[in-house]
Structures are given as C-alpha cells and as structure tokens.
TINULUM-697082 format. One record per residue: residue number from 1; residue in one letter; y, z, x of N, C-alpha, C, O in turn. Coordinates in nm, 3 decimals. Each point is the difference from the previous one (the first is absolute). Last residue first. Example, Ala and Ser with C-alpha at 12.3 -4.5 7.8 and 13.67 -1.06 7.14 Angstrom:
BEGIN
- 2; s; -0.225; 0.708; 1.285; 0.119; 0.006; 0.082; 0.109; 0.073; -0.077; 0.111; 0.017; 0.051
- 1; a; -0.683; -0.024; -0.022; 0.119; 0.000; -0.089; 0.120; 0.000; 0.090; -0.002; 0.066; 0.104
This chain:
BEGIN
- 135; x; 8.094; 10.480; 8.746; 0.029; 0.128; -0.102; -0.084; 0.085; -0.002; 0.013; 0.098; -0.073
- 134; x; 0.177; -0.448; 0.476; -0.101; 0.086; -0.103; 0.010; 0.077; -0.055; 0.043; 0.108; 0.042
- 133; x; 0.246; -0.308; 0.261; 0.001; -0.078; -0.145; -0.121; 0.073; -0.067; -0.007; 0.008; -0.123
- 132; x; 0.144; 0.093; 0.577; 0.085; 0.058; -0.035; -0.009; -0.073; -0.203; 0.074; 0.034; -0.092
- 131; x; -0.411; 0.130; 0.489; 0.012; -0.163; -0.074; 0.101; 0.076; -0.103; -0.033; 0.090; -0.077
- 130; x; -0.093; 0.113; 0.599; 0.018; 0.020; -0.166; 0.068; -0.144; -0.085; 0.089; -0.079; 0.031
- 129; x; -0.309; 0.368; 0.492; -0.030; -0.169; -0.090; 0.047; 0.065; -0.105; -0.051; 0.107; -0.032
- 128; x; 0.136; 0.194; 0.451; -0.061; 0.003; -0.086; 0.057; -0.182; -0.112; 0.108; -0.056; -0.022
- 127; x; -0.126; 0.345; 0.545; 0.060; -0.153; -0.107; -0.095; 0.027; -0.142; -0.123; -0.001; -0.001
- 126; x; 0.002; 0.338; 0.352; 0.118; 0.020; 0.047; 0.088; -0.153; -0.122; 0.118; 0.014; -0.034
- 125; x; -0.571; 0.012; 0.198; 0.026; 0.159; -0.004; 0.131; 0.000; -0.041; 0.034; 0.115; 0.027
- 124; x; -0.244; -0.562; 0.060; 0.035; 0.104; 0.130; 0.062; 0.171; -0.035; 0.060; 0.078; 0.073
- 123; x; -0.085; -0.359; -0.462; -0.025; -0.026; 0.080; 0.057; 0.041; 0.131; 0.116; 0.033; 0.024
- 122; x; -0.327; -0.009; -0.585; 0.087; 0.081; 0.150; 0.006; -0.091; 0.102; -0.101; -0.071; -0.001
- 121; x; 0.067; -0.023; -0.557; -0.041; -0.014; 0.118; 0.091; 0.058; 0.114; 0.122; -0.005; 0.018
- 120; x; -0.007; -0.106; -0.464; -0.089; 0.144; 0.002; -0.052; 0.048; 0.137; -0.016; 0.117; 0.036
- 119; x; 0.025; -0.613; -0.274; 0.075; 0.094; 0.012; -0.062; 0.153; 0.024; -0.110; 0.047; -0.026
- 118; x; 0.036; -0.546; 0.301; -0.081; 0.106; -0.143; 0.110; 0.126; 0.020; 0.044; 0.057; 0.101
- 117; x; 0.157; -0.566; -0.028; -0.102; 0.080; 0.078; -0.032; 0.118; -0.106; 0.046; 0.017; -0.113
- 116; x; 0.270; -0.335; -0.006; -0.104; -0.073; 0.082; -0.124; 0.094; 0.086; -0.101; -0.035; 0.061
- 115; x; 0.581; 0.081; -0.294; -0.153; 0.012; -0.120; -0.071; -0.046; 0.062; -0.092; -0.034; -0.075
- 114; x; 0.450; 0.361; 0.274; -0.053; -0.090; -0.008; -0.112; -0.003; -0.087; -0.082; 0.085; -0.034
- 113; x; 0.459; 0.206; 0.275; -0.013; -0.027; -0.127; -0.045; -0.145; 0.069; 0.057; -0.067; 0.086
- 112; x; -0.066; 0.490; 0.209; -0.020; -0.132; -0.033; -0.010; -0.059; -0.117; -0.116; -0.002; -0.040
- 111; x; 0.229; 0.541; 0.300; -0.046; -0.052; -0.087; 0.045; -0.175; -0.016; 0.121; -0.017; -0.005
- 110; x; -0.013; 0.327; 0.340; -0.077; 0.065; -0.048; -0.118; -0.086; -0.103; -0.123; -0.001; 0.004
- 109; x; 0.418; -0.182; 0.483; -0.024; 0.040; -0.186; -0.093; 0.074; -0.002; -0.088; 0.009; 0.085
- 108; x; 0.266; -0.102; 0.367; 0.003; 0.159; -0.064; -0.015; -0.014; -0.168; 0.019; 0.090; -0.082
- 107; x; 0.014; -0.478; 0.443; 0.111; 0.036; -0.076; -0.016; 0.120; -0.074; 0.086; 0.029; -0.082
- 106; x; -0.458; -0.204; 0.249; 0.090; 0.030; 0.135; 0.149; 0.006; -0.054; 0.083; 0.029; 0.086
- 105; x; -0.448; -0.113; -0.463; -0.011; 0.060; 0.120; 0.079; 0.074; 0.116; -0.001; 0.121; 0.021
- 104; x; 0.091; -0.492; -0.316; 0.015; 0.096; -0.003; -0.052; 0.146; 0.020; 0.066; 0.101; -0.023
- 103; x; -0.184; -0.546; 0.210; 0.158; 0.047; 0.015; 0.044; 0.115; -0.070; 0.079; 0.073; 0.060
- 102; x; -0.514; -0.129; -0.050; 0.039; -0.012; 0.143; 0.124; 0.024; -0.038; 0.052; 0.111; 0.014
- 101; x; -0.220; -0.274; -0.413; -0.051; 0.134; -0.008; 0.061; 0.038; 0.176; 0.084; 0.087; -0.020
- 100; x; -0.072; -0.510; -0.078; 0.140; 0.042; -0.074; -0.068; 0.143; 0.019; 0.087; 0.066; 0.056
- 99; x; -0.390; -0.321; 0.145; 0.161; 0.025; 0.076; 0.127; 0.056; -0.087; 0.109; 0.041; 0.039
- 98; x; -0.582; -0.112; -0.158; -0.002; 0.038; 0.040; 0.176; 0.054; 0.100; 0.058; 0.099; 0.045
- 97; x; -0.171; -0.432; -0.353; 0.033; 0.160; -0.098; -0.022; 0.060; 0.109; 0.072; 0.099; -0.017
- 96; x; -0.140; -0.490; 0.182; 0.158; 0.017; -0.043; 0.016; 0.120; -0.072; 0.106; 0.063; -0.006
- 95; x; -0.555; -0.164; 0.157; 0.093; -0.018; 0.126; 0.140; 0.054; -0.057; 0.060; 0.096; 0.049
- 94; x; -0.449; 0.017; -0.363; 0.078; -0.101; 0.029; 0.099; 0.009; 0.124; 0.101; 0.071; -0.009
- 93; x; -0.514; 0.296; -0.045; 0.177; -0.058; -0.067; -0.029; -0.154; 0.041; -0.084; -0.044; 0.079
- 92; x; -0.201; 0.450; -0.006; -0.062; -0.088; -0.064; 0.112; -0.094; -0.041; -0.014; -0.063; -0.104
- 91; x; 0.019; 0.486; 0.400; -0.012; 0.039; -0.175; -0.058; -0.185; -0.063; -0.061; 0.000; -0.107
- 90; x; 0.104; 0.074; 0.598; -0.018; 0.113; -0.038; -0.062; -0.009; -0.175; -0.109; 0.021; -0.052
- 89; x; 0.308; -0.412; 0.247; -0.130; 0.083; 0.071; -0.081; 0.090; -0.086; -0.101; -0.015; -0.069
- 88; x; 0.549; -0.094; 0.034; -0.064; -0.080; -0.087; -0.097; 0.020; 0.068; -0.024; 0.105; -0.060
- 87; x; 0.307; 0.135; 0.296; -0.002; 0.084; -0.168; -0.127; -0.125; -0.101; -0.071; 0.037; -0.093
- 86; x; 0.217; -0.095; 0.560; -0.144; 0.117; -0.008; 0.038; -0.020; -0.162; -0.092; -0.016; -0.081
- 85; x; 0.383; -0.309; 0.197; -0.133; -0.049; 0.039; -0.089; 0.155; -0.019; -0.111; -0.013; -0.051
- 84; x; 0.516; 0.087; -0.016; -0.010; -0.049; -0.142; -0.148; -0.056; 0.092; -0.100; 0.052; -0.048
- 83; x; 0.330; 0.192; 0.344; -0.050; 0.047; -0.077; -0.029; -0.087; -0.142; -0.037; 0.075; -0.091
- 82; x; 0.192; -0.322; 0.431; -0.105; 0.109; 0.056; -0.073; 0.111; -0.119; -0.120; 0.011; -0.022
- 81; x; 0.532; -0.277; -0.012; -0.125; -0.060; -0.038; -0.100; 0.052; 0.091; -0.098; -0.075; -0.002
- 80; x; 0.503; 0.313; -0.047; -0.051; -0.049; -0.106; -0.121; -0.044; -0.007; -0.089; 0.045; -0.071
- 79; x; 0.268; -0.029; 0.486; -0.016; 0.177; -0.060; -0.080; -0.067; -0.140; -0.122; -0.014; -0.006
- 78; x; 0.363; -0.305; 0.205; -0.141; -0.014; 0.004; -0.059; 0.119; 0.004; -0.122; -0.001; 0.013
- 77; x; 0.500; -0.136; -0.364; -0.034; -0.018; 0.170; -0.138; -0.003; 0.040; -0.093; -0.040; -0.069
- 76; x; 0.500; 0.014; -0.363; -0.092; 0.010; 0.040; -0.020; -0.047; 0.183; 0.062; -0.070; 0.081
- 75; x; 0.294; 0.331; -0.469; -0.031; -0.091; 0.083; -0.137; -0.001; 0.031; -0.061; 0.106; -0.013
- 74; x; 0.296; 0.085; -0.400; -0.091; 0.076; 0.079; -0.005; -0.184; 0.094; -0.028; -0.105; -0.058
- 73; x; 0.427; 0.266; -0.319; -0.109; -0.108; 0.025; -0.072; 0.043; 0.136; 0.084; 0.028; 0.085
- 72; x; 0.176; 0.191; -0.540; 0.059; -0.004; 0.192; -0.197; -0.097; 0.035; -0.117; 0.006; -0.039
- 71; x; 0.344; -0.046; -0.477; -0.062; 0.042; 0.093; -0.002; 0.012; 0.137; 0.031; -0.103; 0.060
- 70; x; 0.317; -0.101; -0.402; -0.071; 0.178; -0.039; -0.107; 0.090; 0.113; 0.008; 0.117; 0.038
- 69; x; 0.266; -0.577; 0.028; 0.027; 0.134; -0.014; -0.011; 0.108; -0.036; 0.055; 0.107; 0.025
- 68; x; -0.328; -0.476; -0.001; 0.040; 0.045; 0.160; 0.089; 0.138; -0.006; -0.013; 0.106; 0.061
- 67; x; -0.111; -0.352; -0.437; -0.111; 0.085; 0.030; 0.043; 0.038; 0.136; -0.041; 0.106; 0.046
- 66; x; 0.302; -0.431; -0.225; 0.015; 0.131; -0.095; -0.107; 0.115; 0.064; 0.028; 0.120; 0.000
- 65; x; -0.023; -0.559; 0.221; 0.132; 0.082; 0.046; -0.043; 0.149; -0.116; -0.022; 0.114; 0.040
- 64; x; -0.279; -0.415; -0.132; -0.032; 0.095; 0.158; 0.118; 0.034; -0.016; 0.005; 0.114; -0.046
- 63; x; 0.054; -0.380; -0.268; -0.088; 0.129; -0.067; -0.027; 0.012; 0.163; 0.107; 0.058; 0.015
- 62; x; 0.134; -0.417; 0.022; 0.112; 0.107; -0.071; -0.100; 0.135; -0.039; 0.049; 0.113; -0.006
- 61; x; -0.251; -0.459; 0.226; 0.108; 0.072; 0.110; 0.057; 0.078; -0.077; 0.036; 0.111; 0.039
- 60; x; -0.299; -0.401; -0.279; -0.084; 0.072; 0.037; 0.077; 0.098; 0.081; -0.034; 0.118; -0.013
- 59; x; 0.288; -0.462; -0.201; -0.045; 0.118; -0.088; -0.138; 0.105; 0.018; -0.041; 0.085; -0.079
- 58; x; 0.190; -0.443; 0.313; 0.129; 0.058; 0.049; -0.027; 0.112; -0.141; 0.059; 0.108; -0.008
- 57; x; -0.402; -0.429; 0.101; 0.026; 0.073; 0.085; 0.096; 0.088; -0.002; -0.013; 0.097; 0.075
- 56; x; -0.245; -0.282; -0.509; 0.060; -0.032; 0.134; 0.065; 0.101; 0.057; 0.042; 0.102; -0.055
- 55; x; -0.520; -0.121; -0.230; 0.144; 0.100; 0.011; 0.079; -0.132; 0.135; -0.054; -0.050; 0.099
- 54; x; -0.454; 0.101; -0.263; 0.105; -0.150; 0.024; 0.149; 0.045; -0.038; 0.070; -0.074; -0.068
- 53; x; -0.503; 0.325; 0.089; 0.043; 0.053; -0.146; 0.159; -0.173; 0.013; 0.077; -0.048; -0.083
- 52; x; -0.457; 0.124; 0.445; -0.061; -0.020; -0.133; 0.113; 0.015; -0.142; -0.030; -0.028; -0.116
- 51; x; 0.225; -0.030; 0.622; -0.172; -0.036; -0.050; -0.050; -0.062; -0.139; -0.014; -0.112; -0.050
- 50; x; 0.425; 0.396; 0.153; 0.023; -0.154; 0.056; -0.147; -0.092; -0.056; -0.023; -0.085; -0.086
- 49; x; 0.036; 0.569; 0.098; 0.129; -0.035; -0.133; 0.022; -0.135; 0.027; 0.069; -0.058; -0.084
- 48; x; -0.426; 0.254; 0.380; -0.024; -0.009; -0.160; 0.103; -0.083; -0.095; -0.018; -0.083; -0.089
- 47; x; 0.110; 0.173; 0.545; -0.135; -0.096; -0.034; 0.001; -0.004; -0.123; 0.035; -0.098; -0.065
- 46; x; 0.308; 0.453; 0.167; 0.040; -0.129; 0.011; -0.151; -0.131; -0.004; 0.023; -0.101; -0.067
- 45; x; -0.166; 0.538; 0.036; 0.114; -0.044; -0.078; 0.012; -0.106; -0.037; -0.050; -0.067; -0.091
- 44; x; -0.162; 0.181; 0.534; -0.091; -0.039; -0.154; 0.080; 0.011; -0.117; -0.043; -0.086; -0.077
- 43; x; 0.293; 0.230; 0.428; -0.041; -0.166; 0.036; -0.111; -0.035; -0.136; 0.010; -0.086; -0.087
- 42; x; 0.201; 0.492; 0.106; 0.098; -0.051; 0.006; -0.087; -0.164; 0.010; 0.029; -0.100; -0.065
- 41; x; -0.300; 0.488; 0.175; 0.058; -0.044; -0.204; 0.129; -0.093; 0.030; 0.001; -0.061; -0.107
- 40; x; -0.134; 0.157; 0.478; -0.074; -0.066; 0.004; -0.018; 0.008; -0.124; -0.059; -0.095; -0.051
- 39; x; 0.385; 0.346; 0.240; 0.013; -0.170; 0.073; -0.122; -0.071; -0.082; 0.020; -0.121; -0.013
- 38; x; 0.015; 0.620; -0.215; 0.003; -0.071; 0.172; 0.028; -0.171; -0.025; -0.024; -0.074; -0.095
- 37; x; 0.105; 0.572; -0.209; -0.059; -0.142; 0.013; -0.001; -0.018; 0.145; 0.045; 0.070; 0.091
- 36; x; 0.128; 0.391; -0.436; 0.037; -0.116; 0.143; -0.134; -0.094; -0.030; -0.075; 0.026; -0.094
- 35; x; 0.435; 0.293; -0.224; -0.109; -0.011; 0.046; -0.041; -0.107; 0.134; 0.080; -0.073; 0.057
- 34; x; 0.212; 0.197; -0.579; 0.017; -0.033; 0.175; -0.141; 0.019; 0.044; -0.092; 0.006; -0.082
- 33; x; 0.271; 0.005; -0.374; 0.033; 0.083; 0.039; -0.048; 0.032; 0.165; 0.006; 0.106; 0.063
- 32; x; -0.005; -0.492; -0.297; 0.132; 0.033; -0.011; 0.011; 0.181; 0.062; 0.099; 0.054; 0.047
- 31; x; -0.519; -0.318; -0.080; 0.072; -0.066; 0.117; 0.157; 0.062; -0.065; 0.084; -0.046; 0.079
- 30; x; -0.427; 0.152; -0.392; -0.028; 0.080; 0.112; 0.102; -0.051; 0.143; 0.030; 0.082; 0.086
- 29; x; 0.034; -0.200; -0.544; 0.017; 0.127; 0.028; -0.023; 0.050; 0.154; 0.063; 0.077; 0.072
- 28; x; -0.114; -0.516; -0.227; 0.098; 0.042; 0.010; 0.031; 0.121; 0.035; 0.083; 0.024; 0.087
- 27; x; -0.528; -0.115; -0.183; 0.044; -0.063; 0.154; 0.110; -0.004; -0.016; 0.029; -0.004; 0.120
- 26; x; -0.146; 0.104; -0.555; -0.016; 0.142; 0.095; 0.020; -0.087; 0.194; 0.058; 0.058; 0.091
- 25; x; 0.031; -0.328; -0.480; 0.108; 0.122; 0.006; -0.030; 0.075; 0.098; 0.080; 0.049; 0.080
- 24; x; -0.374; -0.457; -0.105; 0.120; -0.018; 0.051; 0.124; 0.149; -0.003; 0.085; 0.024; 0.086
- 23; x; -0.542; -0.011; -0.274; 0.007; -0.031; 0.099; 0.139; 0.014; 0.041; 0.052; 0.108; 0.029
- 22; x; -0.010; -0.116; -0.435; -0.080; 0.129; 0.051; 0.015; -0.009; 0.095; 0.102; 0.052; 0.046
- 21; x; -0.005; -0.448; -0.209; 0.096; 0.051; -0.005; -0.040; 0.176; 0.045; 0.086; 0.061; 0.062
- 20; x; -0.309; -0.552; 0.056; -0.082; 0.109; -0.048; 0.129; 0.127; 0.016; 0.001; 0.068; 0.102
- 19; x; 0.060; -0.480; 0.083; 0.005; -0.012; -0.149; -0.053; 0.051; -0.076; -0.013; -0.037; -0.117
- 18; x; 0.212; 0.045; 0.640; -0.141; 0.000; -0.103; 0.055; -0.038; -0.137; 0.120; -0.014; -0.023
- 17; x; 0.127; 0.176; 0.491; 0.011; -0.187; -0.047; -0.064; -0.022; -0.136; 0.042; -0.091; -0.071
- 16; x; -0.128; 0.511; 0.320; 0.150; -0.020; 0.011; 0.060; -0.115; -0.129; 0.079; 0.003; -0.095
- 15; x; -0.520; 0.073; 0.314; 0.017; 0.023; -0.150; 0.131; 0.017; -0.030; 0.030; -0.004; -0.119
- 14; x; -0.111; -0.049; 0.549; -0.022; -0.087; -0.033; -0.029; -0.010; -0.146; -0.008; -0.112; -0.051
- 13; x; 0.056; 0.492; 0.350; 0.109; -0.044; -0.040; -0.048; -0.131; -0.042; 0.118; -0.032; 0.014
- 12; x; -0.484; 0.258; 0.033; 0.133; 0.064; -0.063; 0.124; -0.077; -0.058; 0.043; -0.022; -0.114
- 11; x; -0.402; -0.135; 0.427; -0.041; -0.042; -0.155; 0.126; 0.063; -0.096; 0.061; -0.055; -0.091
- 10; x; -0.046; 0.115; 0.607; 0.037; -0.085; -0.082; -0.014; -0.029; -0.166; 0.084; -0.040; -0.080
- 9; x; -0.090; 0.560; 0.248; -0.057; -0.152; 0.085; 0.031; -0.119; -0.068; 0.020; 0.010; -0.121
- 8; x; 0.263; 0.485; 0.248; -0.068; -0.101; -0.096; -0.048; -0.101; 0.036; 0.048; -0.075; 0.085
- 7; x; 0.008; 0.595; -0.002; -0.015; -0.118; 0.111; -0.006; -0.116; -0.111; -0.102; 0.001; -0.069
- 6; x; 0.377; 0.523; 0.063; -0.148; -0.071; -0.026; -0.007; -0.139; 0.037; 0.106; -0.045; 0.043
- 5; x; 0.101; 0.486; 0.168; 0.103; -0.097; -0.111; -0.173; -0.066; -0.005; -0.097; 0.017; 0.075
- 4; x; 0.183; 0.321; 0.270; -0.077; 0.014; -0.142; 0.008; -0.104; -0.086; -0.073; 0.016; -0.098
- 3; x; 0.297; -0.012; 0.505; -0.178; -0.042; 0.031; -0.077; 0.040; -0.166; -0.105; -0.040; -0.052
- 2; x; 0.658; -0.051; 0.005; -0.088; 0.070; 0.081; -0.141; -0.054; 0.014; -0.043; -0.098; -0.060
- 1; x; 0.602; -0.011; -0.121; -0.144; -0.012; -0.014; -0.066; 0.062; 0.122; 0.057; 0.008; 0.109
C-alpha cells in the first residue's frame, strides 16, 4: 500500500456489520481491497459496535483484527491535530471529520470514502470527498 491507497472513514467500515446487503458488499469491497484508516476509525468503530449496535467484545477485536489486516493504520499525533484543528476552521467540520480528513491528509490520500461529508468536495487542493454508496 501507498499514499495513493484511499482513506476509509468509519461509517465505511461500519456497514461492514449492516443489514443493508448493498451497503454491506460494496464496504466489503472497498476494505478488502486495502486502504488506510487511523487510530481514530479504530476507536469510533469499536464505540459504535459496543455502544449502539451491543456487539460483545471479543467479536469487536475479531472485526478490527480483520480490518487491521487489510488496512495499514495511520497513527495519530499532534502533526495531526494541528492540522485537523485549521482544517475544521477552515471548511466548517466537525472536530472529528476534521481529523480523519488530517490523517489522511499527512498520509498522501488522494481520495476519502465517506458518507459524512459532501461528496465531490476538494480539500486542501489535493483530498477529494467521495460517498462510495451513491448512486
């Protein structure tokens, strides 16, 4: 994998789990054929799959392990949160969409599969927003 590989944001892999079989094929598709994440899809994940969907634990470790091995996982720092604080500034973000856009960012993505932000969208010249479920 490379700075090109595409960035997935949580919501992605979290259709993983769905019951929306569409949904769920193409977020197969897209985490099998790799790509990176950060520390911080890894934790809203795990919130969610504990949280709201009441997954136990050792079947939340077994879907990160699977996603660990497809995806090379982007650490976070304070490079990161430097830039995720201008980027939600800047464009109007959520603190946290702001940092998944930062990490991949400084990991050289090109492109962010996400349904949470506007597709189509540039950012910093250089990330382009694509809602990998829209038809």
């Amino acid at each position: 994998m490379n700075g090109t590989d595409p960035f997935l944001d949580t919501n992605v892999l979290l259709y993983l789990l769905s019951g929306d079989a569409s949904k769920a094929d193409r977020a197969e598709s897209l985490v099998a054929a790799g790509g990176r994440i950060s520390v911080q899809v890894l934790n809203e994940f795990a919130s969610v799959a504990s949280r709201k969907l009441g997954m136990p634990w050792h079947e939340i470790h077994e879907a990160l392990n699977t996603i660990r091995e497809l995806c090379l996982v982007e650490a976070l720092g304070l490079e990161t949160h430097d830039l995720g604080m201008s980027l939600a500034e800047r464009y109007g973000l959520s603190i946290y969409d702001a940092m998944i856009l930062a990490s991949a960012t400084l990991a050289g993505c090109k492109i962010v599969f996400t349904e949470d932000l506007q597709h189509g969208q540039l950012i910093e010249g250089q990330l382009r927003i694509i809602n990998p479920f829209k038809s």
